[in-house]
C-alpha positions, -999 to +999 in steps of 0.1 A: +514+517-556+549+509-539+553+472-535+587+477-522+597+467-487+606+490-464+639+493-444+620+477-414+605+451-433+640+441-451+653+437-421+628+416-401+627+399-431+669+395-423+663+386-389+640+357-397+665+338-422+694+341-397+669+327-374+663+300-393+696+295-403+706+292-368+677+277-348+661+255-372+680+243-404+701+224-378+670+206-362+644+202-392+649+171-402+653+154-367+618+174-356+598+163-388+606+128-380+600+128-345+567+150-344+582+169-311+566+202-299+593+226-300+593+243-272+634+259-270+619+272-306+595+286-297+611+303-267+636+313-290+606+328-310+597+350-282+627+359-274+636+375-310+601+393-305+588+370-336+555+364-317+542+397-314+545+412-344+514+415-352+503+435-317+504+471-302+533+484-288+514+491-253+507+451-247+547+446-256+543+438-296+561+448-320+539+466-340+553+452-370+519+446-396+513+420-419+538+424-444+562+420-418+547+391-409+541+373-437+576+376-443+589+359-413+563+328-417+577+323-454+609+323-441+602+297-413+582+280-435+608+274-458+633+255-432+604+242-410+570+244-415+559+227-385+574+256-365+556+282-388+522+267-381+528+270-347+534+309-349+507+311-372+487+294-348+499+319-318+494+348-339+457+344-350+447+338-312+466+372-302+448+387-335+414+375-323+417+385-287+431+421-297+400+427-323+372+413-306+383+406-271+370+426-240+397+455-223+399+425-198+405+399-220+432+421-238+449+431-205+446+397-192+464+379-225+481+400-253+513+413-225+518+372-222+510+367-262+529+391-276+564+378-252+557+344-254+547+333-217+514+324-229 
């Protein structure tokens, strides 16, 4: 069995440590003291395609899998963990809805899930 990560996975893995480098190192301590939702993060989030990783390509996700992801919330949780529970969060209600939900429910929610608008 290969447990190495593959080019992909490397370099989400990149992406999400210059993201946190830039977006929240500068911010953690101010947002753990003041309990803030983050919601410039979590834009930001969306708009580095962090929040669908974890969904088809057809709804807009990136199609990524779970190594993938994994990766990026150890990064985030690393610099803020606050801001990792709330893409964890995201991601198990896009999960949910794309393995159980109705061909309504999934048109209706996982476009809007997987860019962030929802």
């Amino acid at each position: 069995m290969n447990f190495e990560l593959t080019e992909e996975q490397q370099l989400i893995g990149q992406s999400a440590r210059d993201f946190a480098k830039e977006y929240l190192d500068p911010i953690a301590v101010e947002l753990d003291h003041s309990g803030e939702f983050p919601k410039a993060v979590v834009d930001a989030l969306a708009q580095h395609d962090f929040l669908g990783l974890l969904l088809p390509g057809e709804v807009g996700g990136a199609e990524a899998g779970f190594v993938s992801y994994v990766e990026v919330i150890e990064t985030l949780s690393r610099s803020l963990p606050a801001v990792a529970s709330i893409m964890n969060n995201h991601a198990i209600a896009a999960y949910a809805i794309q393995q159980w939900g109705t061909a309504e429910q999934k048109t209706q929610y996982l476009p809007g899930l997987a860019t962030g608008e929802i």
